[in-house]
ZAMI-715449 format. One record per residue (C-alpha): residue number from 1; x, y, z. Coordinates in steps of 0.1 Angstrom, whole numbers, plus 5000, padded with zeros to 4 digits. Example, Ala and Ser with C-alpha at 12.3 -4.5 7.8 and 13.67 -1.06 7.14 Angstrom:
! ZAMI-715449
n / xx / yy / zz
1 / 5123 / 4955 / 5078 .
2 / 5137 / 4989 / 5071 .
***
This chain:
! ZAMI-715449
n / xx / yy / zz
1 / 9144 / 9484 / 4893 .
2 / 9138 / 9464 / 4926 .
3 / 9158 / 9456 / 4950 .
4 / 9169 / 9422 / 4938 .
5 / 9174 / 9436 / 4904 .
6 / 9192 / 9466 / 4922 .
7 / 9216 / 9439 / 4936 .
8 / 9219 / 9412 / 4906 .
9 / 9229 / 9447 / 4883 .
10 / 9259 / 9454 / 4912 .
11 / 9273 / 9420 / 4911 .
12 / 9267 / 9419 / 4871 .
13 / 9291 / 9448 / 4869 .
14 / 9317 / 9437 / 4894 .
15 / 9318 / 9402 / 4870 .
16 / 9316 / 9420 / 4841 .
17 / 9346 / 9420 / 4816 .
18 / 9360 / 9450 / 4800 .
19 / 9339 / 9475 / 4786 .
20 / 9342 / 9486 / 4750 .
21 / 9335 / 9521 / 4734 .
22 / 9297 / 9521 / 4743 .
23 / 9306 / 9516 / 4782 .
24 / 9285 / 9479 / 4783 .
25 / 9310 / 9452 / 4792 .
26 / 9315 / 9428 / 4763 .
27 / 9316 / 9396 / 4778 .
28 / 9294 / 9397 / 4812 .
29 / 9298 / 9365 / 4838 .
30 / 9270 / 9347 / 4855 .
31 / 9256 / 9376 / 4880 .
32 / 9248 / 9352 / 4911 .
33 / 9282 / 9331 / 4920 .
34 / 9309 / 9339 / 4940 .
35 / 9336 / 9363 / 4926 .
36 / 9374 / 9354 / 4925 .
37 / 9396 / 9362 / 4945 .
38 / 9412 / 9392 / 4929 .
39 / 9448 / 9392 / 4916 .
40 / 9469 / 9416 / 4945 .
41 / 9503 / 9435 / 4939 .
42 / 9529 / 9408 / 4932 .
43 / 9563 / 9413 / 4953 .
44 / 9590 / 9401 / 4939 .
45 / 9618 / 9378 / 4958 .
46 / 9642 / 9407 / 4962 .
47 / 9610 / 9429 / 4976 .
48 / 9598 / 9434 / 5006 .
49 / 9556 / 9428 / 5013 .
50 / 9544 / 9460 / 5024 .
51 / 9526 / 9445 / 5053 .
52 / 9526 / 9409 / 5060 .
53 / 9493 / 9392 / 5063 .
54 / 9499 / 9371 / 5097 .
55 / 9512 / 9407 / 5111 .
56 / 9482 / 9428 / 5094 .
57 / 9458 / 9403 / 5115 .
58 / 9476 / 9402 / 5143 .
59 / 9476 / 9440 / 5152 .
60 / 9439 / 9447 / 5136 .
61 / 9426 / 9419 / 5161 .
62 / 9437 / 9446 / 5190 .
63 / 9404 / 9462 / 5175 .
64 / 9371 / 9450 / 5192 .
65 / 9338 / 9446 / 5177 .
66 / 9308 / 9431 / 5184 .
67 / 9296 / 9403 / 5160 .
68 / 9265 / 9401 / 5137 .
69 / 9251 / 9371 / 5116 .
70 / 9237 / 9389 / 5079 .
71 / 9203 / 9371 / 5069 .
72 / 9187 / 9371 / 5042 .
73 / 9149 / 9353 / 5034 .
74 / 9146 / 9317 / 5017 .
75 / 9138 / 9321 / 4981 .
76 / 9102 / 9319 / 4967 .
77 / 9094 / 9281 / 4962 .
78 / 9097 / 9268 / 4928 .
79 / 9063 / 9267 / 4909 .
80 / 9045 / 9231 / 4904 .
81 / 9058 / 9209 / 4882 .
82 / 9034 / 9197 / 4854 .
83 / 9016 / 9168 / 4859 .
84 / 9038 / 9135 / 4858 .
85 / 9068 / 9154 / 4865 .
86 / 9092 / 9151 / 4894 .
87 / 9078 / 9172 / 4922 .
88 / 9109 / 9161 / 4949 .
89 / 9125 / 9192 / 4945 .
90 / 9142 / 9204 / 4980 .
91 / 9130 / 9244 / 4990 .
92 / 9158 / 9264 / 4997 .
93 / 9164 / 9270 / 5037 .
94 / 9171 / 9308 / 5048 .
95 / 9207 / 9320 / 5044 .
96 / 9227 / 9342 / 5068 .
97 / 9265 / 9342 / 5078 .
98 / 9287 / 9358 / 5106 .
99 / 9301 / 9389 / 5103 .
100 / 9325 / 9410 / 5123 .
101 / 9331 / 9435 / 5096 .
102 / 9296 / 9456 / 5099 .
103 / 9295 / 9490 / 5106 .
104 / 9267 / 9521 / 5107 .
105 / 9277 / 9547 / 5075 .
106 / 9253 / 9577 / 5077 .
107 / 9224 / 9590 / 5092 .
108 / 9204 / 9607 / 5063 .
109 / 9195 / 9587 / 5047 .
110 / 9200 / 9559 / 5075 .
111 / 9225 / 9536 / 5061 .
112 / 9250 / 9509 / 5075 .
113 / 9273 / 9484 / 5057 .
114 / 9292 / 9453 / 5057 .
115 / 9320 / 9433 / 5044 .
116 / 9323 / 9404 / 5029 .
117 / 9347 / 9381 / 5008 .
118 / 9342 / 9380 / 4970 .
119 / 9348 / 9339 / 4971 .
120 / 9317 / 9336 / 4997 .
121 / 9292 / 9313 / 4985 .
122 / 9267 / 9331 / 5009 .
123 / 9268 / 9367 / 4997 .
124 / 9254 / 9356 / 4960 .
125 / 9218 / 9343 / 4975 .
126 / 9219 / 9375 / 4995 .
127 / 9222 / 9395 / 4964 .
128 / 9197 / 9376 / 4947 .
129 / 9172 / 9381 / 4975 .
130 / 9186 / 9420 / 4972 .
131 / 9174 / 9423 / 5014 .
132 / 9189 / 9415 / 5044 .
133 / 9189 / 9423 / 5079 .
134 / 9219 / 9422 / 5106 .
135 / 9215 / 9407 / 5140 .
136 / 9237 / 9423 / 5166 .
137 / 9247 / 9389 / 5184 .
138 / 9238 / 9389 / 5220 .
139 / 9263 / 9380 / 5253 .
140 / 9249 / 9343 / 5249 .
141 / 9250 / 9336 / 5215 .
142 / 9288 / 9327 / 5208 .
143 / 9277 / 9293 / 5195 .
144 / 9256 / 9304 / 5174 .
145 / 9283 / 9329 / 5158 .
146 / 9301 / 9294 / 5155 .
147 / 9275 / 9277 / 5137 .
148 / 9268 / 9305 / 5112 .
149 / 9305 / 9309 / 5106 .
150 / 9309 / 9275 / 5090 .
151 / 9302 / 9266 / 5055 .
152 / 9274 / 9235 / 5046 .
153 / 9246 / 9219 / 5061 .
154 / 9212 / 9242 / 5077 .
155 / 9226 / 9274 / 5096 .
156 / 9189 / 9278 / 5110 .
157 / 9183 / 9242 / 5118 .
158 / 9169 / 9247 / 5155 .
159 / 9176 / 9287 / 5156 .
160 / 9144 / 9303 / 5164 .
161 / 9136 / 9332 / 5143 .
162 / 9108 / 9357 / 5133 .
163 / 9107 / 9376 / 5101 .
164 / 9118 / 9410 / 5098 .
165 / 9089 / 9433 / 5093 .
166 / 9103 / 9455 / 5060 .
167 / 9120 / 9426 / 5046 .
168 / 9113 / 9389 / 5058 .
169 / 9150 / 9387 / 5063 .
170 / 9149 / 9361 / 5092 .
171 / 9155 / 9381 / 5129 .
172 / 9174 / 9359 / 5151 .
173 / 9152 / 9355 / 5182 .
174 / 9178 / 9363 / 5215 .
175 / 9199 / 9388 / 5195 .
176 / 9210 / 9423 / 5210 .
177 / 9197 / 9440 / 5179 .
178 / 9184 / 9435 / 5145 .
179 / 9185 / 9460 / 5116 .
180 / 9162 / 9454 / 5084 .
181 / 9176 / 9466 / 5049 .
182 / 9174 / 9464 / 5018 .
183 / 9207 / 9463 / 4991 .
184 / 9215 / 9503 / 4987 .
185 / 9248 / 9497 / 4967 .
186 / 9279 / 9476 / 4964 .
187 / 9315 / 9485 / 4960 .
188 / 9350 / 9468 / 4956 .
189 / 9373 / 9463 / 4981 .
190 / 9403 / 9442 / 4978 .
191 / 9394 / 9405 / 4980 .
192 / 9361 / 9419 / 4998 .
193 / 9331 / 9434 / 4985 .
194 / 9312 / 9461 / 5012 .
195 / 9278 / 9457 / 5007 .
196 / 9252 / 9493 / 5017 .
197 / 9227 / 9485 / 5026 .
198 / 9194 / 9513 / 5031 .
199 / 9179 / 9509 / 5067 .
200 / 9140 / 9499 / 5067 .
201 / 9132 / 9492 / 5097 .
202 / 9154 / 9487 / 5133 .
203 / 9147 / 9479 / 5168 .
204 / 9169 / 9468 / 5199 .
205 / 9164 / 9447 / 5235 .
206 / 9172 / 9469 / 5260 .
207 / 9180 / 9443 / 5286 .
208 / 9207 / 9421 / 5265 .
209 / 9242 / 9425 / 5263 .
210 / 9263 / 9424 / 5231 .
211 / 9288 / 9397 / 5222 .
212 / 9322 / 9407 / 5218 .
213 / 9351 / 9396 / 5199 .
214 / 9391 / 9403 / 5207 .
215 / 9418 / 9390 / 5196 .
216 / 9400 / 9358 / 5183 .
217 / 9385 / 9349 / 5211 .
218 / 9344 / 9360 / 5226 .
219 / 9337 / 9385 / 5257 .
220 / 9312 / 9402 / 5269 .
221 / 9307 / 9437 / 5290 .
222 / 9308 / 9437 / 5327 .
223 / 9296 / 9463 / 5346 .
***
């Protein structure tokens, strides 16, 4: 199985419904669109939450990371149409997204992995291309994070890029690192699915600073 099939057969099962004797679900969903958000422990009026949300934010955001955008390659174009047929048909740009939630898992073999929300609209094309590589934002590049954190219109309109050598994932020219993967495995989490991913290829620039991010807000280093 490729890697796109190797992803497409993880989100199957994640959609799928529930399984009957043989262990195949009996009524599968369509693999590549964004999962619902899951149905959490209900807390009835006399009850008290077990964390509260605006609370659980608050205290993780004393945790800083750096920040990544997750890329993944522009489809294949369509083939031609037949003759007399309409040929307008717009190619599909590249797709990538911001992400604070990455993180390196193990050495050997060299893997690393990230979160994302099961209602992204993002994360499906990612599957589907089954590759993707993570730019490690640099110093300079908050407004890019900003632009690649937003849903709609082209991410990569006017972002320079190169392709990444195992993968063609687009590497974001400027960034601190990049790290070229290809979809390992993918596992529930809550309303978030964390995506392995099985390192092909990786490289950093020496002389460029990360981007930070604290308590909702960018920072950088100093020295």
């Amino acid at each position: 199985m490729g890697h796109a099939g190797m992803a497409a057969a993880a989100v199957r099962y994640l959609r799928a419904g529930p399984a009957d004797g043989s262990g195949r679900a009996t009524h599968p969903e369509p693999v590549l669109e964004a999962l619902p958000r899951p149905e959490l422990r209900c807390v009835g009026e006399n009850e008290r939450a077990p964390v509260d949300q605006a609370e659980f934010r608050r205290v993780l955001g004393a945790f800083a990371t750096g920040v990544t955008v997750i890329t993944a390659p522009a489809p294949p174009p369509p083939p031609p149409p037949p003759p007399g047929a309409d040929a307008s048909a717009p190619t599909e740009p590249p797709v990538g997204f911001a992400c604070q939630s990455f993180s390196s898992l193990s050495l050997d073999p060299p893997l690393v992995a990230f979160m994302v929300g099961r209602t992204s609209t993002t994360w499906p094309r990612i599957a589907r291309a089954g590759v993707f590589c993570v730019n490690v934002l640099g110093a300079d590049q908050g407004e890019l994070c900003r632009r690649f954190a937003v849903s709609g219109a082209d991410k990569f309109a006017g972002v320079t890029h190169t392709p990444a050598p195992a993968t063609g994932s687009p590497r974001i020219t400027g960034a601190a690192a990049w790290i070229d993967c290809t979809v390992h495995a993918v596992h529930t989490g809550g309303d978030h699915l964390i995506v392995v991913g099985r390192v092909r290829a990786l490289d950093t620039a020496d002389d460029t600073m990360p981007l930070l991010f604290h308590r909702g807000r960018f920072g950088r280093l100093t020295t």
